[in-house]
N, CA, C and O of each residue as an XYZ file, in Angstrom:
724
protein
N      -7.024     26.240     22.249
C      -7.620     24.934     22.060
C      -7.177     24.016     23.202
O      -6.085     23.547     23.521
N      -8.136     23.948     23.589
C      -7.594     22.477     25.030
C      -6.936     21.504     24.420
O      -6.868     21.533     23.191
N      -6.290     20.393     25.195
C      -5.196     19.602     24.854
C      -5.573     18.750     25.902
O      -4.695     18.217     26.581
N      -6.934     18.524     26.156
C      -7.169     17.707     27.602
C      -9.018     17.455     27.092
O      -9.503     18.234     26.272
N      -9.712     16.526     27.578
C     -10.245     15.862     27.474
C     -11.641     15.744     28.640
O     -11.997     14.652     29.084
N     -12.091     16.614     28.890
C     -12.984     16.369     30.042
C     -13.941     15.841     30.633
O     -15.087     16.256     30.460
N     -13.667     14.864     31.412
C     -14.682     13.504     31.966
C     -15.652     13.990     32.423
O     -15.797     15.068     33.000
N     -16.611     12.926     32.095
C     -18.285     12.942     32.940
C     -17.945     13.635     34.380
O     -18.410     14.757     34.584
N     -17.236     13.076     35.276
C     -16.664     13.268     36.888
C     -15.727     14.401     37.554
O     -15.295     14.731     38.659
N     -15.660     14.951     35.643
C     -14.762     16.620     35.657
C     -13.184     16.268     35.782
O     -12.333     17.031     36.239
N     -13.029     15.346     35.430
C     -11.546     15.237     35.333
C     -11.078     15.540     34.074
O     -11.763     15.074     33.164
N      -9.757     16.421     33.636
C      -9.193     16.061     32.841
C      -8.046     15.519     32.280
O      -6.927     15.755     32.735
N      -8.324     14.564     30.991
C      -7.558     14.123     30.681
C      -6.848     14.086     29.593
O      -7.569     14.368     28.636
N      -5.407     13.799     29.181
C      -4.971     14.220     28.078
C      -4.833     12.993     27.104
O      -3.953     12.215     27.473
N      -5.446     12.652     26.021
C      -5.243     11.272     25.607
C      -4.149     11.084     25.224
O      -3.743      9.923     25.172
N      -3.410     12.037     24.877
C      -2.106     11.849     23.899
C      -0.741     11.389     25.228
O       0.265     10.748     24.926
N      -0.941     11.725     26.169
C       0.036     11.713     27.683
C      -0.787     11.277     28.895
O      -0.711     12.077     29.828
N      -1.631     10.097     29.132
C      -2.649      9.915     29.791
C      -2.292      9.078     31.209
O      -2.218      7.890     31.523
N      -2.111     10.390     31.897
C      -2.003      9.407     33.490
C      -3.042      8.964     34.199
O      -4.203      9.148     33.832
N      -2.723      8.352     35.256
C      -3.393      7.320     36.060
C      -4.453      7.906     36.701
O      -5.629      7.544     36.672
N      -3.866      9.022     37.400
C      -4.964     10.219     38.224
C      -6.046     10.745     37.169
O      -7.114     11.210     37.568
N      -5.901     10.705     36.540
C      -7.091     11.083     35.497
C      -8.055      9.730     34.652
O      -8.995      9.738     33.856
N      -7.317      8.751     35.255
C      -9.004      7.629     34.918
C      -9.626      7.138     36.283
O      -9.186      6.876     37.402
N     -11.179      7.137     35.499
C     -11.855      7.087     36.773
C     -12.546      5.745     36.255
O     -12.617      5.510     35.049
N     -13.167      4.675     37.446
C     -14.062      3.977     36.403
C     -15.523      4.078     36.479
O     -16.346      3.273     36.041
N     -15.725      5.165     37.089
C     -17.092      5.773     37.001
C     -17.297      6.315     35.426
O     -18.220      6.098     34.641
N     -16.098      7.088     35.279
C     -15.898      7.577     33.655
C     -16.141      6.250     32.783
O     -17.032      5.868     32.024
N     -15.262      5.875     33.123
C     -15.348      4.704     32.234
C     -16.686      4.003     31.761
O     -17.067      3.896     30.595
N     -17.368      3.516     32.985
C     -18.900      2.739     33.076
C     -19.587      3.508     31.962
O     -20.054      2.947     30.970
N     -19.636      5.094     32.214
C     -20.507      6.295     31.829
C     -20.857      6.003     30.469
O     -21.918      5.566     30.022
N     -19.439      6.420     29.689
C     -19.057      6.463     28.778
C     -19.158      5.770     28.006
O     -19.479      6.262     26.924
N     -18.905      3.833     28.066
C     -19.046      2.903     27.416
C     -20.400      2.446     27.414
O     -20.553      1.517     26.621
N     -21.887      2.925     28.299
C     -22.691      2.696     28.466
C     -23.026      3.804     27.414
O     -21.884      3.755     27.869
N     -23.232      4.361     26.872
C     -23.504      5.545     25.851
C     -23.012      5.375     24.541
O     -23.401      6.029     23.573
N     -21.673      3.997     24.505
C     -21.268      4.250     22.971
C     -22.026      2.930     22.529
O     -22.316      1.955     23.223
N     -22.304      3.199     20.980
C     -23.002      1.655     20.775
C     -21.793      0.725     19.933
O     -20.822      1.194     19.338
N     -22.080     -0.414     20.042
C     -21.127     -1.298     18.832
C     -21.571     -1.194     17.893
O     -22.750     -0.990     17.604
N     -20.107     -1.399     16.845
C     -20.216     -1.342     15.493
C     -20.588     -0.014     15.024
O     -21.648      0.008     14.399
N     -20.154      0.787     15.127
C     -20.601      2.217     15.049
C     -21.492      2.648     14.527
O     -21.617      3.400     13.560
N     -22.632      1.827     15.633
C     -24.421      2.434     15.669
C     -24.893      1.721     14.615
O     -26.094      1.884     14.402
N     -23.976      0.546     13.464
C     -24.804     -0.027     12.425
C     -25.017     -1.186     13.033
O     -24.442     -2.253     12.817
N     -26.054     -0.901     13.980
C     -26.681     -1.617     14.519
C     -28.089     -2.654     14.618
O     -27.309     -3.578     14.847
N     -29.456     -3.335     14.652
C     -30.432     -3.675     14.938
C     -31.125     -2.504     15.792
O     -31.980     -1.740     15.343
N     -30.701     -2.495     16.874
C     -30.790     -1.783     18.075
C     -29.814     -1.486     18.701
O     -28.731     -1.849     18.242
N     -29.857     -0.522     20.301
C     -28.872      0.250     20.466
C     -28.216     -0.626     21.355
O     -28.818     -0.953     22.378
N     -26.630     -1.234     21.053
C     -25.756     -2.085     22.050
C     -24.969     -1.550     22.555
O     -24.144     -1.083     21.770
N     -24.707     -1.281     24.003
C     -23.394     -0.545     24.032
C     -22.402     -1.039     24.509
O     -22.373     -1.982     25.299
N     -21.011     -0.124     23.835
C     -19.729     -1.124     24.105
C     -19.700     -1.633     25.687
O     -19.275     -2.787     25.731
N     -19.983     -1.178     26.809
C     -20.091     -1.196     27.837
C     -21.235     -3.089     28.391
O     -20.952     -3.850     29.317
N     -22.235     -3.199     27.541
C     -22.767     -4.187     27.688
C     -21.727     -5.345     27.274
O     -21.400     -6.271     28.016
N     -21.222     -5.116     25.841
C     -20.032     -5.890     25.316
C     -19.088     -6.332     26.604
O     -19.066     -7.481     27.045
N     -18.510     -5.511     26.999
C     -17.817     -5.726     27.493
C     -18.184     -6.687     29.218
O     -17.573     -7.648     29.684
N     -19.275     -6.006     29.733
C     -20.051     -7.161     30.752
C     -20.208     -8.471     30.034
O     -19.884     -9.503     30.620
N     -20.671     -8.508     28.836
C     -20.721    -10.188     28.239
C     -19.363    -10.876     28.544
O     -19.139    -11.908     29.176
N     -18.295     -9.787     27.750
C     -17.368    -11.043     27.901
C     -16.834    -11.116     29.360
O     -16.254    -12.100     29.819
N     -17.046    -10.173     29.919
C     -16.216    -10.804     31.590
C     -17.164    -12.213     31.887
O     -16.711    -13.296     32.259
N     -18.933    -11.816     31.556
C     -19.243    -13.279     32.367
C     -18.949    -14.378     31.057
O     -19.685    -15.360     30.967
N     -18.185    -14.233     30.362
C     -17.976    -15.120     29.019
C     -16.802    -15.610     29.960
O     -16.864    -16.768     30.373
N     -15.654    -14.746     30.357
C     -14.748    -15.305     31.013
C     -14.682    -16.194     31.979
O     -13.808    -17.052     32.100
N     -15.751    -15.981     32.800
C     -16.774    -16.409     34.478
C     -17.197    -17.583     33.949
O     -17.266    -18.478     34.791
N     -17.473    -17.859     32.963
C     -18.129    -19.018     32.145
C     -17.363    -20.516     32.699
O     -17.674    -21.491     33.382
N     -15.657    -19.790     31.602
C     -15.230    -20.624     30.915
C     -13.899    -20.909     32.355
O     -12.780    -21.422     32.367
N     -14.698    -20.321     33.317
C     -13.691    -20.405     34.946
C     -12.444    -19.538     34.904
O     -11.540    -19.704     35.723
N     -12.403    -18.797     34.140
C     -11.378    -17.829     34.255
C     -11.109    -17.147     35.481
O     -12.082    -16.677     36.071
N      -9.624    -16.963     36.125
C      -9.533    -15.985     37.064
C     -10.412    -14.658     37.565
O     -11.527    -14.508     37.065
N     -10.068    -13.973     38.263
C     -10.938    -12.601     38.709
C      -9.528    -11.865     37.572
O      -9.956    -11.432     36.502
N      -8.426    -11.774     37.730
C      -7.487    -10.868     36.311
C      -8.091    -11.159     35.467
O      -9.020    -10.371     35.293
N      -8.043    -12.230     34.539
C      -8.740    -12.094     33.108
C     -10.364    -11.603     33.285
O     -10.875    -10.694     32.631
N     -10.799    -12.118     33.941
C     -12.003    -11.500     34.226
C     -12.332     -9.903     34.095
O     -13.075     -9.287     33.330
N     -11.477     -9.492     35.151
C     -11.092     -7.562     34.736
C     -10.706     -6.983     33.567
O     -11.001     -5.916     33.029
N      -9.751     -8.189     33.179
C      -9.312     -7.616     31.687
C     -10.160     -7.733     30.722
O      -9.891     -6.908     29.849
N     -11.569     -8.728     30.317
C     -12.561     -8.371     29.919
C     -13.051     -7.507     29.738
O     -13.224     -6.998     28.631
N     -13.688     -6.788     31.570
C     -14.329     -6.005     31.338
C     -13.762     -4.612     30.896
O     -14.472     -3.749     30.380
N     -12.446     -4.468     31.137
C     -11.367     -3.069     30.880
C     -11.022     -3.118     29.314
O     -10.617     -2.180     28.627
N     -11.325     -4.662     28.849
C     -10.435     -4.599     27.470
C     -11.063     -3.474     26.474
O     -10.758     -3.750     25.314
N     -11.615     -2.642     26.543
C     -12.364     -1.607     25.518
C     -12.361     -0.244     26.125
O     -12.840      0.699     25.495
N     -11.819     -0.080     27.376
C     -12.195      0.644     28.074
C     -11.086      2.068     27.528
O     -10.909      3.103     28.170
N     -10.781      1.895     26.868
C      -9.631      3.380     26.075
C     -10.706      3.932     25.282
O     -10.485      5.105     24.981
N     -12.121      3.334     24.716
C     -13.204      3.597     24.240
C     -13.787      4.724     24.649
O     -14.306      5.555     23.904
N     -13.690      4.799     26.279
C     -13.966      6.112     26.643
C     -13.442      7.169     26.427
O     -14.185      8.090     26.087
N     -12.642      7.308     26.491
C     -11.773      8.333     26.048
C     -11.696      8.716     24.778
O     -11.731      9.896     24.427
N     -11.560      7.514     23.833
C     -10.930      7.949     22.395
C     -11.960      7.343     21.799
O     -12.505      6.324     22.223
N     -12.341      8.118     20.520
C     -13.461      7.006     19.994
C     -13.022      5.992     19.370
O     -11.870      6.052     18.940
N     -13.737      4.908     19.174
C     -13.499      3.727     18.536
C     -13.469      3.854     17.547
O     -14.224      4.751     17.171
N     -12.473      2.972     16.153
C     -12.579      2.984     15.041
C     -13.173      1.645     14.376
O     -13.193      0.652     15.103
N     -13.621      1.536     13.166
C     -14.296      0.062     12.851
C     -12.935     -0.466     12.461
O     -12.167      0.124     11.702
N     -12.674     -1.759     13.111
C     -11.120     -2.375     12.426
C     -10.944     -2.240     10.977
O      -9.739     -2.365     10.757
N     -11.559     -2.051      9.935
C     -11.089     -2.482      8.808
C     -10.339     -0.555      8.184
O      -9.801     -0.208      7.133
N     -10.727      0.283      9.576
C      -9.907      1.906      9.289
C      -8.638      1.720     10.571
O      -7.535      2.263     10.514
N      -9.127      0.807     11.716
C      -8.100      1.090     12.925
C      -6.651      0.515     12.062
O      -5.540      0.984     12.311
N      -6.919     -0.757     10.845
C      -6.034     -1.200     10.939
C      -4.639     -0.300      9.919
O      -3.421     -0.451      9.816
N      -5.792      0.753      9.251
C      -4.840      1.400      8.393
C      -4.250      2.807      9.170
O      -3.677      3.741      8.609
N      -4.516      2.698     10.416
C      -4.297      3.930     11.548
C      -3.430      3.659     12.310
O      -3.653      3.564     13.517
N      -2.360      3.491     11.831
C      -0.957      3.125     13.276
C      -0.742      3.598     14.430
O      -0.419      3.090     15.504
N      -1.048      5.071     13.944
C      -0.396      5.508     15.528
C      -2.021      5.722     16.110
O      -2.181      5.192     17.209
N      -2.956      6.248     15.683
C      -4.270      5.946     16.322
C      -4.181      4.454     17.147
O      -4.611      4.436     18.301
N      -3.806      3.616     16.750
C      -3.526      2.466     17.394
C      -2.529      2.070     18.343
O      -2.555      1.044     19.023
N      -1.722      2.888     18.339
C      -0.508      3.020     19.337
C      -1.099      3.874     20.588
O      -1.166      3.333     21.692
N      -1.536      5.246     20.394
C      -2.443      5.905     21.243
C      -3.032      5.218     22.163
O      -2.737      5.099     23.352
N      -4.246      4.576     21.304
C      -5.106      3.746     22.205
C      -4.762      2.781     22.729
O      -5.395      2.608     23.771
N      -3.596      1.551     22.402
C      -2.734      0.734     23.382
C      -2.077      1.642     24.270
O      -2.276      1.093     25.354
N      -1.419      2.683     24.508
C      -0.918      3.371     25.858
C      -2.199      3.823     26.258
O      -2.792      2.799     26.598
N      -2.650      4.407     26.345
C      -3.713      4.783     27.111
C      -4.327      3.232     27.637
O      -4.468      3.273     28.859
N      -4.651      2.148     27.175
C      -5.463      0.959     27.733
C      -3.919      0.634     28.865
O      -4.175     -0.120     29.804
N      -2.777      1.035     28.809
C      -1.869      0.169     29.053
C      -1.943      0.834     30.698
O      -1.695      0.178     31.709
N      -2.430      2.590     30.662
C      -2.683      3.287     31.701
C      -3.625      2.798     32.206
O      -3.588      2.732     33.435
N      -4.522      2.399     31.686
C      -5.955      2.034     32.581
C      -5.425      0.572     33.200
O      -5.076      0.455     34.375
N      -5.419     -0.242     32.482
C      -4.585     -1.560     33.017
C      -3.699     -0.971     34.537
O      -4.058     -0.774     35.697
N      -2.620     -0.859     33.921
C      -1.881     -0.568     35.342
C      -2.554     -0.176     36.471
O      -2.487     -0.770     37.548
N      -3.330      1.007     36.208
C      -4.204      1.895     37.423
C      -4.907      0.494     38.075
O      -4.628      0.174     39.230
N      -5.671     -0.171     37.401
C      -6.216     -1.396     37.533
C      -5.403     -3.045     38.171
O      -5.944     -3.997     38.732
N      -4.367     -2.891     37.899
C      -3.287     -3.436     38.497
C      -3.376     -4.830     37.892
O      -3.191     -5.886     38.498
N      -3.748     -4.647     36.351
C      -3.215     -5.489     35.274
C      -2.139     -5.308     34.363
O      -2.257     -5.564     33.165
N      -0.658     -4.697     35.095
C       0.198     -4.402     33.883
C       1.117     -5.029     33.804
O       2.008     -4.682     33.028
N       1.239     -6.169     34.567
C       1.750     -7.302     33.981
C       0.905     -8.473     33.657
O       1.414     -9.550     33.966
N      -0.141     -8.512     33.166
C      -0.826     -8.997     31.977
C      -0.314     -9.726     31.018
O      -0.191     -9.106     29.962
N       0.087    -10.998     30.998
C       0.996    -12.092     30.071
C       0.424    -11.714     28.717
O      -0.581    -11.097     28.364
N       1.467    -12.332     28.066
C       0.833    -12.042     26.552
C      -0.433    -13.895     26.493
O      -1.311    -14.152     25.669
N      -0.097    -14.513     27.355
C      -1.203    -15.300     27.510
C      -2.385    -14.900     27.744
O      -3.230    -14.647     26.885
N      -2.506    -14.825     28.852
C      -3.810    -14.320     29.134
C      -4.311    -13.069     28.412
O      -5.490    -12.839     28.679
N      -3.555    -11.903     27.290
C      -4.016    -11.182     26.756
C      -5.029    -12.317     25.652
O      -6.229    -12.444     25.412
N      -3.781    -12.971     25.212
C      -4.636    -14.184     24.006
C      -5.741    -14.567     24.278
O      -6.566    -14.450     23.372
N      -6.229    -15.187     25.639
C      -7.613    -15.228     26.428
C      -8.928    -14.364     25.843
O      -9.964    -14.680     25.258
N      -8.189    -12.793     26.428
C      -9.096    -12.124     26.708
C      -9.311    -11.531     25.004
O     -10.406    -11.006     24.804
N      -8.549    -11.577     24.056
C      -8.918    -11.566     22.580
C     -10.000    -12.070     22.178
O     -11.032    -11.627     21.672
N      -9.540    -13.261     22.538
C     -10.476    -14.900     21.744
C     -11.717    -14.719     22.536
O     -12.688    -15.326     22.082
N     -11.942    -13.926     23.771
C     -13.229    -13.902     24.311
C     -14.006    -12.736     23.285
O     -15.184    -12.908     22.972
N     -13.280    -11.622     22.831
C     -13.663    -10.377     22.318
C     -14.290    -10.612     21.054
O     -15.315    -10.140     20.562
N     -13.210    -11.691     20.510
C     -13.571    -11.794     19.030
C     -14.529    -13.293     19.424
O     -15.208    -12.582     20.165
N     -14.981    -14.274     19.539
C     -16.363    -14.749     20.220
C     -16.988    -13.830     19.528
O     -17.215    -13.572     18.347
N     -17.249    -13.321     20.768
C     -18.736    -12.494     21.075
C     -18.842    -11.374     19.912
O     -19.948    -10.923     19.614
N     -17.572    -10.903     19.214
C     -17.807    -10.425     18.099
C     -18.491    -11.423     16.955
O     -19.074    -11.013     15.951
N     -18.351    -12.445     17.219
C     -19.299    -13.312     15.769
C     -20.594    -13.371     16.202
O     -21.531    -13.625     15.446
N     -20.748    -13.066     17.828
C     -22.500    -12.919     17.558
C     -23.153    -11.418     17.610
O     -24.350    -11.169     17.461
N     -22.185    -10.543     17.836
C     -22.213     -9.168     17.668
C     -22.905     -9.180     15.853
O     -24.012     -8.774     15.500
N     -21.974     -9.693     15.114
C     -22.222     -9.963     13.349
C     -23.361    -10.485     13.172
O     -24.287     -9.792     12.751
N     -23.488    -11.531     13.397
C     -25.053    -12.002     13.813
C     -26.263    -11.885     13.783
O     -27.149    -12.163     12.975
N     -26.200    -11.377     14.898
C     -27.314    -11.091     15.509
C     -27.816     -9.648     15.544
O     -28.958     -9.267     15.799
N     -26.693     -8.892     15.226
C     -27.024     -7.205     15.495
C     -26.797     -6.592     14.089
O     -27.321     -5.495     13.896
N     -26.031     -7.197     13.005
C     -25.672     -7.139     12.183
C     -26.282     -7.819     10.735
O     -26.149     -7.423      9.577
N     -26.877     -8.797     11.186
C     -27.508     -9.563     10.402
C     -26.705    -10.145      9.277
O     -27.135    -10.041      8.128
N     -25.816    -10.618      9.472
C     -24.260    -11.378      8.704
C     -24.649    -12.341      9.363
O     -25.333    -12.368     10.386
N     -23.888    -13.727      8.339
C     -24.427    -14.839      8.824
C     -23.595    -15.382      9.810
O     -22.488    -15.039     10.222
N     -24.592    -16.593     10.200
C     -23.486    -17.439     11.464
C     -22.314    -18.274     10.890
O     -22.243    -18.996      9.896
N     -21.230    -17.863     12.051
C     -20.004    -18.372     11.528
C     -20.396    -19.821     10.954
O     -21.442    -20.322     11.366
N     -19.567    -20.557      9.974
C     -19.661    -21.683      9.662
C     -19.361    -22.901     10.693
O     -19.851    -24.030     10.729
N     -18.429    -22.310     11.484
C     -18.263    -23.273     12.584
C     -19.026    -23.461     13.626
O     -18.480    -23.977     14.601
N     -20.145    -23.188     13.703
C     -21.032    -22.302     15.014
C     -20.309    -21.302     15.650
O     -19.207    -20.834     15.361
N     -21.304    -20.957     16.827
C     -20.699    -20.094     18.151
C     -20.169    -20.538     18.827
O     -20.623    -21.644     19.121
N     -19.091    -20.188     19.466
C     -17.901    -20.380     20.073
C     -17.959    -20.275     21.573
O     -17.138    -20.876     22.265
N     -19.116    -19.364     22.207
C     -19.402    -18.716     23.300
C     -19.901    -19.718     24.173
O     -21.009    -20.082     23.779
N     -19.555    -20.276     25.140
C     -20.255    -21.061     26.411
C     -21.495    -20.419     26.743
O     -22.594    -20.955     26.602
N     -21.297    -19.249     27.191
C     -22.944    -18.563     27.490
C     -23.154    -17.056     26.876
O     -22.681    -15.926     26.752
N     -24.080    -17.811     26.634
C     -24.778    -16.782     25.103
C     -25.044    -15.325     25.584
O     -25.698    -15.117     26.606
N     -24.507    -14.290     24.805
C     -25.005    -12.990     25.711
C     -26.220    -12.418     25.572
O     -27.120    -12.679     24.774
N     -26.133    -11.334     26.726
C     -27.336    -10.616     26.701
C     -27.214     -9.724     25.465
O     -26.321     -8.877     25.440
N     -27.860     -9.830     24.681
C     -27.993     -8.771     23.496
C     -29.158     -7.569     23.532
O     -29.129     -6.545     22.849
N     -30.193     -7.949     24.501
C     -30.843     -6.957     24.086
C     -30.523     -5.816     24.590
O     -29.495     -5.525     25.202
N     -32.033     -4.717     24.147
C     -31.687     -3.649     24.384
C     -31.565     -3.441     25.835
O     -32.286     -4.180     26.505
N     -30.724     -2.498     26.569
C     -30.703     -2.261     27.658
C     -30.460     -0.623     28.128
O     -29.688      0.190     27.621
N     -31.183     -0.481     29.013
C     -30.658      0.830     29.332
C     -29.391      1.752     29.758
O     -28.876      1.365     30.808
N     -28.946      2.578     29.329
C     -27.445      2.745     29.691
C     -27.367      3.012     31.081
O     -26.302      2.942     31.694
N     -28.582      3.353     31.670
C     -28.066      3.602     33.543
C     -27.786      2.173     33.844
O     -26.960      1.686     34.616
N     -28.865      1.475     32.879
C     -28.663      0.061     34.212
C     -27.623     -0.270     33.869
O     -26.973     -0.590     34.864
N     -26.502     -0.495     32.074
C     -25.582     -0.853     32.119
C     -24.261     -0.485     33.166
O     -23.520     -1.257     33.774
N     -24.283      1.337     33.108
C     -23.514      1.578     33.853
C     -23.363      1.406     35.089
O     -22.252      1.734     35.504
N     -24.282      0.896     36.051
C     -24.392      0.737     37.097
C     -24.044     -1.318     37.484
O     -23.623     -1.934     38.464
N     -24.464     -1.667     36.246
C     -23.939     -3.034     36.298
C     -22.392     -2.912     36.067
O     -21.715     -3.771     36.632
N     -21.818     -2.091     35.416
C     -20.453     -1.965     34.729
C     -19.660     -1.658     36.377
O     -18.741     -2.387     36.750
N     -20.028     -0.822     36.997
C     -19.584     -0.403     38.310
C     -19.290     -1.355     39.256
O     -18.259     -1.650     39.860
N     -20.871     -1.940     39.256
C     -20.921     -2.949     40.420
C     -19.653     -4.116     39.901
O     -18.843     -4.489     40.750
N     -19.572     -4.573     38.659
C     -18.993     -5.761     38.117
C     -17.123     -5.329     38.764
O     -16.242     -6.024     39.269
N     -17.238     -3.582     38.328
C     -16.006     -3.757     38.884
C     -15.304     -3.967     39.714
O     -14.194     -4.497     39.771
N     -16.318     -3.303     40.803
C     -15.872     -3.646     42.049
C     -16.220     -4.976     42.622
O     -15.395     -5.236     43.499
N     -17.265     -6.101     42.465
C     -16.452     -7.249     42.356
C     -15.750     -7.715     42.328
O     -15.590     -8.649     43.114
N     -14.675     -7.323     41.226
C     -13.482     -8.044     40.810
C     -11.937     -7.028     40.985
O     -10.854     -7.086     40.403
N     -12.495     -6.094     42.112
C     -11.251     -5.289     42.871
C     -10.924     -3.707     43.455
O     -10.471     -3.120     44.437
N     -11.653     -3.413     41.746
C     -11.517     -1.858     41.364
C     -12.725     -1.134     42.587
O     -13.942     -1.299     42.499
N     -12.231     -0.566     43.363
C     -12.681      0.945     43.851
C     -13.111      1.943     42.747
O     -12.438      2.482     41.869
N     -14.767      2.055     43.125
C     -15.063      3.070     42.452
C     -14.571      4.634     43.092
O     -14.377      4.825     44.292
N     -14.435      5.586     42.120
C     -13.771      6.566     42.655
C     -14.723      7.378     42.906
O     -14.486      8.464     43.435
């Protein structure tokens, strides 16, 4: 039984011991452009990968740095690798949750966010969970928060294609530093 993990780009990787040489963010783009939010109980098909372009320009919005900015778009990015759980199972999953913080903590670093304040993590939360109340919304058909939306600029929700996401996911990164590999 393998013990390794094999990327779109043929790399493998081990989630449980996950080094640096083995994330790519071509993988990454791929991957998150293919998974949908909310696990597929969806309207239509969103993928975490679009999510995650919202909130970087959510960040871009609200004048955030080019770091928080990255950390946006990276904040989900262990997604590739490991599948996502719906919070109300991640939260009864400890070490599933420990997993997937080292592994994000690898991608970070590779990314050359690993000293990442616990501030600016708070940032890049409050951007996640945002755009999660119009994720509920709008894709979900749960109502609008009582307080309104929180979001400066409203995201793209619709449907989109996963090449174009991934290829927006790419370009965005390297924008903001990352060498595609």
């Amino acid at each position: 039984m393998a013990t390794y993990l094999k990327t779109y780009s043929g790399l493998k990787l081990d989630p449980v011991h996950p080094e640096e040489k083995d994330i790519c963010i071509r993988d990454i783009a791929h991957a998150l452009s293919l998974v949908c939010r909310g696990n597929g109980q969806t309207t239509h098909f969103y993928s975490v990968g679009q999510h995650c372009l919202n909130c970087e320009r959510e960040a871009f919005t609200r004048g955030y740095d080019k770091r928080i900015r990255l950390a946006c778009l990276l904040h989900d990015a262990a997604e590739a690798y490991m599948s996502d759980l719906i919070r109300p199972i991640k939260v009864m999953m400890p070490e599933y949750s420990v997993m997937e913080s080292r592994l994000l903590n690898v991608i970070f670093n590779k990314y050359g966010l690993s000293d990442l304040s616990e501030e600016e993590w708070k940032l890049v939360k409050e951007i996640d969970d945002v755009l999660l109340e119009v994720d509920l919304a709008e894709l979900l058909k749960e109502p609008a928060p009582e307080h309104g939306y929180r979001c400066l600029k409203w995201p793209d929700i619709s449907f989109r294609p996963f090449t174009e996401v991934e290829e927006a996911y790419i370009k965005k990164a390297e924008e903001l530093g990352v060498l595609a590999e």
